[in-house]
PyMOL Python script that loads the backbone (N, CA, C, O; Angstrom):
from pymol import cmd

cmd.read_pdbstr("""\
ATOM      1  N   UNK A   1      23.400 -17.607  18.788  1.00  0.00           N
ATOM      2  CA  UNK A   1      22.117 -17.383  18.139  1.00  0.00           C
ATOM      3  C   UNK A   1      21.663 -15.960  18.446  1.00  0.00           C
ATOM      4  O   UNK A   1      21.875 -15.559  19.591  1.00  0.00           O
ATOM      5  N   UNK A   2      21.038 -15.102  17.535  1.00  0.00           N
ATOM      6  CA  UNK A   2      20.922 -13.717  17.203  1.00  0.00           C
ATOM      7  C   UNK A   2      19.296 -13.950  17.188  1.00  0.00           C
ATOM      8  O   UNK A   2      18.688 -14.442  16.237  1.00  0.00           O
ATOM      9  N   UNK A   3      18.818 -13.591  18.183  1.00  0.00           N
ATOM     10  CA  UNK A   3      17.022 -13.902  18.342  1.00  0.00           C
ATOM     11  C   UNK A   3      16.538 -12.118  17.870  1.00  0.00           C
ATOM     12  O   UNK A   3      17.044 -11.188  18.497  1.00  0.00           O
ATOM     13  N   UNK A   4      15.574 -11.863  16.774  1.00  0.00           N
ATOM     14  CA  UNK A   4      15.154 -11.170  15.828  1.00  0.00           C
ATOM     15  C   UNK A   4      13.610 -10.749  15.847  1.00  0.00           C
ATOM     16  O   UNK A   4      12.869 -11.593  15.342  1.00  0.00           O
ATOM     17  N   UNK A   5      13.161  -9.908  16.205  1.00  0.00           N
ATOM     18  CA  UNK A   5      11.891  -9.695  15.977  1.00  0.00           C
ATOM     19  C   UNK A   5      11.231  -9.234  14.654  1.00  0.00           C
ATOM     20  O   UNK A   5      10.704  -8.174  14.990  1.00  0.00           O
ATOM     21  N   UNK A   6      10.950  -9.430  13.305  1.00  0.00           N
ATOM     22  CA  UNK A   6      10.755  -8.935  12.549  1.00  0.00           C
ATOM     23  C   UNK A   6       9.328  -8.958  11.896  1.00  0.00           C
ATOM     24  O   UNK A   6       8.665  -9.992  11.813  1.00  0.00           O
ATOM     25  N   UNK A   7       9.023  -8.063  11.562  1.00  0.00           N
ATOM     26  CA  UNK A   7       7.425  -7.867  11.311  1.00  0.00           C
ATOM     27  C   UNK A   7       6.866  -8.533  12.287  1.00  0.00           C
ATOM     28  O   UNK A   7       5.971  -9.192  11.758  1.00  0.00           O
ATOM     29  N   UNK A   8       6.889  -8.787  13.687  1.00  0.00           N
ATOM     30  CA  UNK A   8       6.267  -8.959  14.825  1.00  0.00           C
ATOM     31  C   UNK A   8       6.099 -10.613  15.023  1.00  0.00           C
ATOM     32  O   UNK A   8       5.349 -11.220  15.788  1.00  0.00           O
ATOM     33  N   UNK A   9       7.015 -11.089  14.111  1.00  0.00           N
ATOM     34  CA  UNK A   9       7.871 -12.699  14.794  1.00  0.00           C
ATOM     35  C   UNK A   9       8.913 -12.581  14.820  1.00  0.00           C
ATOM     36  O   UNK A   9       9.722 -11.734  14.441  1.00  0.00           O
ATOM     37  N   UNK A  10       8.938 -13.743  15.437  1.00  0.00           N
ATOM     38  CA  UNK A  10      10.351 -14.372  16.187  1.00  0.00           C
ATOM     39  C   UNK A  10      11.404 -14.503  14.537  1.00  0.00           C
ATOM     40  O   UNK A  10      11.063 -15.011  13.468  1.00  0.00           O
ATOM     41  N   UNK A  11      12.358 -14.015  14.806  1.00  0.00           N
ATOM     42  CA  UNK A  11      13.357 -14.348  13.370  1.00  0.00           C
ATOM     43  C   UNK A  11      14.933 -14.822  13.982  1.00  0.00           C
ATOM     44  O   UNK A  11      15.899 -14.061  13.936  1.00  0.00           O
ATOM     45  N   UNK A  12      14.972 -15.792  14.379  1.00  0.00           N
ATOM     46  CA  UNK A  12      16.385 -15.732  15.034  1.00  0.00           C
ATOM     47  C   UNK A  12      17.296 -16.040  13.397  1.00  0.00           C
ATOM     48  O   UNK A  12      16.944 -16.407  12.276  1.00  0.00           O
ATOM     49  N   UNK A  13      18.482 -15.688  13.983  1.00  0.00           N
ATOM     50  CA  UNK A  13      19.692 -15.652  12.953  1.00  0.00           C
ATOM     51  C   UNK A  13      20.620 -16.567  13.660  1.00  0.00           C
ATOM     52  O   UNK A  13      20.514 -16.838  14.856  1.00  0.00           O
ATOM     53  N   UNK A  14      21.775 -17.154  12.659  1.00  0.00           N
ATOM     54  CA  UNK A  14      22.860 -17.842  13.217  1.00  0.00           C
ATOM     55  C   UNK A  14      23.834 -17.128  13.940  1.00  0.00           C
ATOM     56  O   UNK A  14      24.090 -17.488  15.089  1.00  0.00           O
ATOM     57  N   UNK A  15      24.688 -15.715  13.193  1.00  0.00           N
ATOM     58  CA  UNK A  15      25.360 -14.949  13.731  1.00  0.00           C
ATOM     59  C   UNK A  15      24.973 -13.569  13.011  1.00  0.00           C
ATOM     60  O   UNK A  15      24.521 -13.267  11.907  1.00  0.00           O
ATOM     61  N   UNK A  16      25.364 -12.878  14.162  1.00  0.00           N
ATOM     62  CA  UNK A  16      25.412 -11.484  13.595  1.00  0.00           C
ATOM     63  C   UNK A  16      25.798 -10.995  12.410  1.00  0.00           C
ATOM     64  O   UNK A  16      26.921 -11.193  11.947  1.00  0.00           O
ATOM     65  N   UNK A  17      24.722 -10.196  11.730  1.00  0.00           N
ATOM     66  CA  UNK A  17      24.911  -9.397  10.166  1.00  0.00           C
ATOM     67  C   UNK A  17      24.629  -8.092  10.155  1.00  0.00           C
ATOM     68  O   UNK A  17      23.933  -7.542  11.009  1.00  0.00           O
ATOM     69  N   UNK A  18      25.294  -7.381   8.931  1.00  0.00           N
ATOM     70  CA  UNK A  18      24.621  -6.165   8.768  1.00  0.00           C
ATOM     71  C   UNK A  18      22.918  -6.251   8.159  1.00  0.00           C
ATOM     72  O   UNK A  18      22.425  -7.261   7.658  1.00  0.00           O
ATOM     73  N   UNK A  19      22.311  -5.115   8.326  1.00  0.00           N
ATOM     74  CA  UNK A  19      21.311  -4.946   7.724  1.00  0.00           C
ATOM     75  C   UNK A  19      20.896  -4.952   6.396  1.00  0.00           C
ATOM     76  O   UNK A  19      19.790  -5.153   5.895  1.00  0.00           O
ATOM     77  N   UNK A  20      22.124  -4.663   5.855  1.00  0.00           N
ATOM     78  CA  UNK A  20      22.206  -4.589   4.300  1.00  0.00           C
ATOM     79  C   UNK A  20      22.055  -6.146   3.977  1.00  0.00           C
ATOM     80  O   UNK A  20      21.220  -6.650   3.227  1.00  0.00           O
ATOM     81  N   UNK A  21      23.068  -6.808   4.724  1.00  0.00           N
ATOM     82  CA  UNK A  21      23.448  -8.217   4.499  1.00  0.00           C
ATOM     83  C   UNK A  21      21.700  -8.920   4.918  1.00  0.00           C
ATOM     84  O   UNK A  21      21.221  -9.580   3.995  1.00  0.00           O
ATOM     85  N   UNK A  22      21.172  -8.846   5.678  1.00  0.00           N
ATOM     86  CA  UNK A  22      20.187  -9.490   5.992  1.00  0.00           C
ATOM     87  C   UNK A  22      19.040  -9.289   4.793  1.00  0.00           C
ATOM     88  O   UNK A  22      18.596 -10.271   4.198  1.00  0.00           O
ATOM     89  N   UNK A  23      18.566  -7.818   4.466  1.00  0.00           N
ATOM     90  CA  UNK A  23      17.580  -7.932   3.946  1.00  0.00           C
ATOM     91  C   UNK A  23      18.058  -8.171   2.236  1.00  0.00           C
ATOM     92  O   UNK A  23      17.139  -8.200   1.418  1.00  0.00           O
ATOM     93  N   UNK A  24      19.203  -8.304   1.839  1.00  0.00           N
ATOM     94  CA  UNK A  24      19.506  -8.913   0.424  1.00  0.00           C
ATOM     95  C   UNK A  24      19.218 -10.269   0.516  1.00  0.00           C
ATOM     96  O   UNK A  24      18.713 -10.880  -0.425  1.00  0.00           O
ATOM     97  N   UNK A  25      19.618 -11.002   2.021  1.00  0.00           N
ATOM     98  CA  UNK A  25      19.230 -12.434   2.149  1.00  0.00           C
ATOM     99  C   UNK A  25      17.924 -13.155   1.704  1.00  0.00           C
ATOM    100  O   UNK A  25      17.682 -14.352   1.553  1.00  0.00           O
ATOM    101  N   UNK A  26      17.028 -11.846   1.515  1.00  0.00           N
ATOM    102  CA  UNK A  26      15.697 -12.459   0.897  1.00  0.00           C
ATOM    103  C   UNK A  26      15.619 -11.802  -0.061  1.00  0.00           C
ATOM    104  O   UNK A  26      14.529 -11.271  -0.270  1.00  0.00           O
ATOM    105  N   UNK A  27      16.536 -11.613  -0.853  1.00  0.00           N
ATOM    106  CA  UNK A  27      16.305 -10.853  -2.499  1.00  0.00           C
ATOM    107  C   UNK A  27      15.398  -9.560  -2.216  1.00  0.00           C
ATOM    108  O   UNK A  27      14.528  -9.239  -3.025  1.00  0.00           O
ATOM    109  N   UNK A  28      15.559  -9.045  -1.391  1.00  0.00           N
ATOM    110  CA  UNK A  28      14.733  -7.315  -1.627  1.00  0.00           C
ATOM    111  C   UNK A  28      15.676  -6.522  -2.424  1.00  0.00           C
ATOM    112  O   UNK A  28      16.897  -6.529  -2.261  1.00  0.00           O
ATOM    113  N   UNK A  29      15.085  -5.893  -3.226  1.00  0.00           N
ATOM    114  CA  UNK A  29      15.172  -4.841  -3.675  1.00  0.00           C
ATOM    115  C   UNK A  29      15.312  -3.515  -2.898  1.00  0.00           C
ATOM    116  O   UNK A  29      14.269  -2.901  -2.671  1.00  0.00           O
ATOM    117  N   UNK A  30      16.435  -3.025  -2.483  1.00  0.00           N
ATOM    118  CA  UNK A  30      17.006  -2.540  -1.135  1.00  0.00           C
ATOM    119  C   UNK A  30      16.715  -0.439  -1.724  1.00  0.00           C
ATOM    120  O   UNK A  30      17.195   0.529  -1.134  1.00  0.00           O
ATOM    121  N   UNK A  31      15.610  -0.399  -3.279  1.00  0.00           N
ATOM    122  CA  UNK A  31      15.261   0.979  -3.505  1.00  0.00           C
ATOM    123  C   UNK A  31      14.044   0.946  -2.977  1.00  0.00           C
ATOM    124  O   UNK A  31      13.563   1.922  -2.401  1.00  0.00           O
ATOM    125  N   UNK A  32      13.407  -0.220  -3.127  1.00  0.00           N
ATOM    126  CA  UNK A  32      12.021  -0.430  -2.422  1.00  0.00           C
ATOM    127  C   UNK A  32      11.727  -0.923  -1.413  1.00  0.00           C
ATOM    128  O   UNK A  32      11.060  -1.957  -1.381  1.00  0.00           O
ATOM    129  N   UNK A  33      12.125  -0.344  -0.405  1.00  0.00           N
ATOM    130  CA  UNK A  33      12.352  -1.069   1.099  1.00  0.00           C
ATOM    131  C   UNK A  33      12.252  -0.100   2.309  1.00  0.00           C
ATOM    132  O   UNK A  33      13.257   0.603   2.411  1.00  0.00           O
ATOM    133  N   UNK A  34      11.548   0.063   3.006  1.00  0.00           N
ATOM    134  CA  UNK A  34      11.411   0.894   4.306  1.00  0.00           C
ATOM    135  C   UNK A  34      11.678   0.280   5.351  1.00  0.00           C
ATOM    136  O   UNK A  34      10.862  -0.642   5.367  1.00  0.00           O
ATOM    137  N   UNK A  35      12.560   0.178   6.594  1.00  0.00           N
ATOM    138  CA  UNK A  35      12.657  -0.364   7.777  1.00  0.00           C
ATOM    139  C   UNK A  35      12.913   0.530   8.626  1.00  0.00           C
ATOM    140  O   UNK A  35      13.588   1.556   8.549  1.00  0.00           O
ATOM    141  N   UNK A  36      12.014  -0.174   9.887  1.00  0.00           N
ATOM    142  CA  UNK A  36      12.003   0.435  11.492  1.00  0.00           C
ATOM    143  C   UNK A  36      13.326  -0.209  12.188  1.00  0.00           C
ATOM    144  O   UNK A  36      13.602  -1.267  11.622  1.00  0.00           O
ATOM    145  N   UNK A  37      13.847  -0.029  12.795  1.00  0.00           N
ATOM    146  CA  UNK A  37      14.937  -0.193  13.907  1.00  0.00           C
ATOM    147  C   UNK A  37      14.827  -0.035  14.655  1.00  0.00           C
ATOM    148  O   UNK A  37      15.117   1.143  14.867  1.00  0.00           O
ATOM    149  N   UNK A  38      14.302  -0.856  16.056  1.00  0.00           N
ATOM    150  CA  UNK A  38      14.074  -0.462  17.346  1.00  0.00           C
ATOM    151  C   UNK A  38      13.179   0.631  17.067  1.00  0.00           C
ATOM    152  O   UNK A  38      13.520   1.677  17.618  1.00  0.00           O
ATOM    153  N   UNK A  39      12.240   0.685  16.442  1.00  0.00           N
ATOM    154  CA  UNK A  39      11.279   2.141  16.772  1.00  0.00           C
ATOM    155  C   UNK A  39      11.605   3.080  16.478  1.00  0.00           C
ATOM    156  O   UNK A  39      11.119   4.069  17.025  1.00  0.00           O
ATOM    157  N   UNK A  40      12.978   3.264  15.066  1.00  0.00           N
ATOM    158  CA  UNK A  40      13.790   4.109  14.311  1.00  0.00           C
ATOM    159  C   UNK A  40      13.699   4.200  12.772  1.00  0.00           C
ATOM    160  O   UNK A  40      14.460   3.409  12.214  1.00  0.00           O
ATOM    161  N   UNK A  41      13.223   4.692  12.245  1.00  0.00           N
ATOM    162  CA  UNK A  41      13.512   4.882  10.570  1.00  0.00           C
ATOM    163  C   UNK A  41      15.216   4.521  10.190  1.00  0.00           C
ATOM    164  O   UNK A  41      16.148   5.091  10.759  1.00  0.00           O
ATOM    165  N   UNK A  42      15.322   3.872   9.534  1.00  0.00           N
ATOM    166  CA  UNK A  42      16.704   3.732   8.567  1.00  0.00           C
ATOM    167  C   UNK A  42      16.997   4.099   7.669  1.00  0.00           C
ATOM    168  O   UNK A  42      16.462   3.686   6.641  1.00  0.00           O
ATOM    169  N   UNK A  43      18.137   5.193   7.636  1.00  0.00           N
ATOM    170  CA  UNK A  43      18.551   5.386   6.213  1.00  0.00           C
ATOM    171  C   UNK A  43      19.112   4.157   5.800  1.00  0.00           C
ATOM    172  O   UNK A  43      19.659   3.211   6.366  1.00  0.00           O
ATOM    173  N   UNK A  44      18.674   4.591   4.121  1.00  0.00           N
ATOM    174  CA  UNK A  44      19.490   3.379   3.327  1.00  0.00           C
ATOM    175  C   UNK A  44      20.792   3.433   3.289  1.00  0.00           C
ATOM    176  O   UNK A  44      21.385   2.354   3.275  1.00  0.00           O
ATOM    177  N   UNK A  45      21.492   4.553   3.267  1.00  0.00           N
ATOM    178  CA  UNK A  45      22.659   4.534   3.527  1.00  0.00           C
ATOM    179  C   UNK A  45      23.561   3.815   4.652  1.00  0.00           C
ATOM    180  O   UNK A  45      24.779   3.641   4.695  1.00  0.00           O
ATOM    181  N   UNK A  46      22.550   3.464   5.532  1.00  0.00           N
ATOM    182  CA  UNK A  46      23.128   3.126   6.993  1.00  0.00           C
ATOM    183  C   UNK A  46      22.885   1.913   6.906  1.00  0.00           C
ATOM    184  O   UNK A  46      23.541   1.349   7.782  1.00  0.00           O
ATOM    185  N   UNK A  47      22.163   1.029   6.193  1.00  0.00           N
ATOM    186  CA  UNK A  47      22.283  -0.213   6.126  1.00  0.00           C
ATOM    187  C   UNK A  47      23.215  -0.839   6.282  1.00  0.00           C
ATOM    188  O   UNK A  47      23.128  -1.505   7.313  1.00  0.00           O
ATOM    189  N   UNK A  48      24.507  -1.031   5.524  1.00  0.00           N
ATOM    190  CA  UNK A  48      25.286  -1.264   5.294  1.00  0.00           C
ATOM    191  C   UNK A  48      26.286  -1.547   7.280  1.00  0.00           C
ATOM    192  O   UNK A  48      26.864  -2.511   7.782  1.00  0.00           O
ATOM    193  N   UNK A  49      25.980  -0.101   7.773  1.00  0.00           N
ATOM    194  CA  UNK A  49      26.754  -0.186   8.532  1.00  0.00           C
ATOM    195  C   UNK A  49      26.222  -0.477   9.973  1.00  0.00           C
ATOM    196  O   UNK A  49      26.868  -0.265  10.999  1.00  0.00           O
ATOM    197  N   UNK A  50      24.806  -1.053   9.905  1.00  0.00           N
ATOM    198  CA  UNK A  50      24.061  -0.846  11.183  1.00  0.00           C
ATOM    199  C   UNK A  50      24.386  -2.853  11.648  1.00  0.00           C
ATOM    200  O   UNK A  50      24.152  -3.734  10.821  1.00  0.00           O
ATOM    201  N   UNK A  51      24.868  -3.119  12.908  1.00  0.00           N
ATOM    202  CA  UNK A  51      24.918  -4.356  12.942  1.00  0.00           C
ATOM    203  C   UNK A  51      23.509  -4.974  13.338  1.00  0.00           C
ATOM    204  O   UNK A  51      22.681  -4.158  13.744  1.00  0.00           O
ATOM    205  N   UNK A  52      23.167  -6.170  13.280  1.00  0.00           N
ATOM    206  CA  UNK A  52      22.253  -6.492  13.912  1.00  0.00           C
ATOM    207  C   UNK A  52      22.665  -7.151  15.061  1.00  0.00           C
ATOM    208  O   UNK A  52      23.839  -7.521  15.053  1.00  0.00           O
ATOM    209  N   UNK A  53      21.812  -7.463  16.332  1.00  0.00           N
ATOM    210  CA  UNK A  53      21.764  -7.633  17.438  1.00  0.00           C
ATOM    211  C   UNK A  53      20.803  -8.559  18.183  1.00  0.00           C
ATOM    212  O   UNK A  53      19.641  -8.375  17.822  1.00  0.00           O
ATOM    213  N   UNK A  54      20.975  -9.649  19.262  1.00  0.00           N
ATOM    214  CA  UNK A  54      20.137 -10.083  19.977  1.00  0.00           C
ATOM    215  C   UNK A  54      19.000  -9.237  20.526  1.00  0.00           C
ATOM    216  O   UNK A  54      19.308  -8.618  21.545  1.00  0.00           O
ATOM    217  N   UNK A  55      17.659  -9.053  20.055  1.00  0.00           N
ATOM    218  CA  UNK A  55      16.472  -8.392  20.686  1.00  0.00           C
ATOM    219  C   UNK A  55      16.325  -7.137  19.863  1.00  0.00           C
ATOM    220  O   UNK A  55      15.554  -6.260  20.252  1.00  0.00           O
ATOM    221  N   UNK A  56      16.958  -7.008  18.839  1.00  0.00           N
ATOM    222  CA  UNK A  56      16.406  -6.084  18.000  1.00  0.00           C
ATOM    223  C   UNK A  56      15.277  -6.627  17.635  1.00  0.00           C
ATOM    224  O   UNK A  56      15.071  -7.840  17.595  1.00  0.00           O
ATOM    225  N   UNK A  57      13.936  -5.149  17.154  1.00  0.00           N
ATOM    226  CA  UNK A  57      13.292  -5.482  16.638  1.00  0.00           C
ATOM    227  C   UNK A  57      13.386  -4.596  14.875  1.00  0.00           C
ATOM    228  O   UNK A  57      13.782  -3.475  14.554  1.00  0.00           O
ATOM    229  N   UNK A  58      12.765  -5.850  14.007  1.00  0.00           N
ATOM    230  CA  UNK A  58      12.851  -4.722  12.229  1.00  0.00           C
ATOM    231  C   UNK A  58      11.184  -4.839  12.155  1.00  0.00           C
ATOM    232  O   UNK A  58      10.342  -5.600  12.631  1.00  0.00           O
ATOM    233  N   UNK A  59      11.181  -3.777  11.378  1.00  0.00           N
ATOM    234  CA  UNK A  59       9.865  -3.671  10.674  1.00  0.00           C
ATOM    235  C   UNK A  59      10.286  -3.365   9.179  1.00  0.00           C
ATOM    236  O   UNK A  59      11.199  -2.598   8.872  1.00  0.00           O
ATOM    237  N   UNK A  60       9.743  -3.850   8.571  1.00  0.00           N
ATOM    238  CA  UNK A  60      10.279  -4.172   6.924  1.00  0.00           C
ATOM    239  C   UNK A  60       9.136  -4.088   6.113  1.00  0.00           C
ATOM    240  O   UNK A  60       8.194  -4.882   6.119  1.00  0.00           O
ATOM    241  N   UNK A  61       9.308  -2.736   5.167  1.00  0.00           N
ATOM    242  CA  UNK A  61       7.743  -2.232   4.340  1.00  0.00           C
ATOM    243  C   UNK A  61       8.450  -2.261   3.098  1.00  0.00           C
ATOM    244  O   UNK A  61       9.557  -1.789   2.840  1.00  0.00           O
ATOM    245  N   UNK A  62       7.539  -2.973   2.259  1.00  0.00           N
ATOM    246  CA  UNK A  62       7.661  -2.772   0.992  1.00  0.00           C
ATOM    247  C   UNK A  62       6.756  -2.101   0.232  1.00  0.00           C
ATOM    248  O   UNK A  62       5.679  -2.022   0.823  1.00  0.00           O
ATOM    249  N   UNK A  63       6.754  -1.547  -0.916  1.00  0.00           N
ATOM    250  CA  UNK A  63       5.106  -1.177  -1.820  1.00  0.00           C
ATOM    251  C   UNK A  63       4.621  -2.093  -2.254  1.00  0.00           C
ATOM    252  O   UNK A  63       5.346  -2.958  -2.745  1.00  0.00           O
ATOM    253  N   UNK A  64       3.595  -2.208  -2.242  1.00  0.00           N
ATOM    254  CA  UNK A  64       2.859  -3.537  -3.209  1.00  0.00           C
ATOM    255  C   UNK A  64       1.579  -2.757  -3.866  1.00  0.00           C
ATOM    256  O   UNK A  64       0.911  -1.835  -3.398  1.00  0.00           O
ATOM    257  N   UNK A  65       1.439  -3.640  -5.457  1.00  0.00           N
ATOM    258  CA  UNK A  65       0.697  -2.601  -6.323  1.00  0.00           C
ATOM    259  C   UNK A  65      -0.263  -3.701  -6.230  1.00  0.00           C
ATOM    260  O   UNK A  65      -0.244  -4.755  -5.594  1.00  0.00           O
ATOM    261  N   UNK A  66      -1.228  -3.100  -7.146  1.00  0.00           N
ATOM    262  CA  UNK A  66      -3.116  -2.800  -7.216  1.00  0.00           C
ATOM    263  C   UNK A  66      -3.423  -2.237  -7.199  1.00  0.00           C
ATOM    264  O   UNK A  66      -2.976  -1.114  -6.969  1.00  0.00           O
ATOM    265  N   UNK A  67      -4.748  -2.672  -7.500  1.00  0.00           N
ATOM    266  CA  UNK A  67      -5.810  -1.250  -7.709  1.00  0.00           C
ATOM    267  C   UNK A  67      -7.189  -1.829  -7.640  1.00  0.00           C
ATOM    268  O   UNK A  67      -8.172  -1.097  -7.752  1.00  0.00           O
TER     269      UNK A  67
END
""", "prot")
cmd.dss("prot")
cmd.show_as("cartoon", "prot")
cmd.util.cbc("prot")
cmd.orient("prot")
């Protein structure tokens, strides 16, 4: 078990994934997507290759419209 901090809960996972792999897991739209890494900006490019880990924490921003 892969225990996950994301947007400031608990997110455990079954086994280890990439980042890419995780946040497609909830249908994001991976042009509209900002994430922290341990207190790190992510390129999108690096998604793909960043593993995830026991005690990572994500922060995961999307845009949302209104007015």
């Amino acid at each position: 078990m892969i225990n996950l901090t994301v947007n400031g809960k608990p997110r455990p996972i079954e086994v280890s994934v990439d980042l890419e792999t995780y946040l497609l897991s909830f249908g994001l739209n991976l042009k509209f997507v900002a994430v922290g890494y341990n207190g790190e900006v992510v390129k999108k490019e690096s998604f793909a290759s960043l593993d995830l880990r026991d005690g990572d924490i994500l922060e995961i921003v999307r845009p949302v419209g209104g007015g």
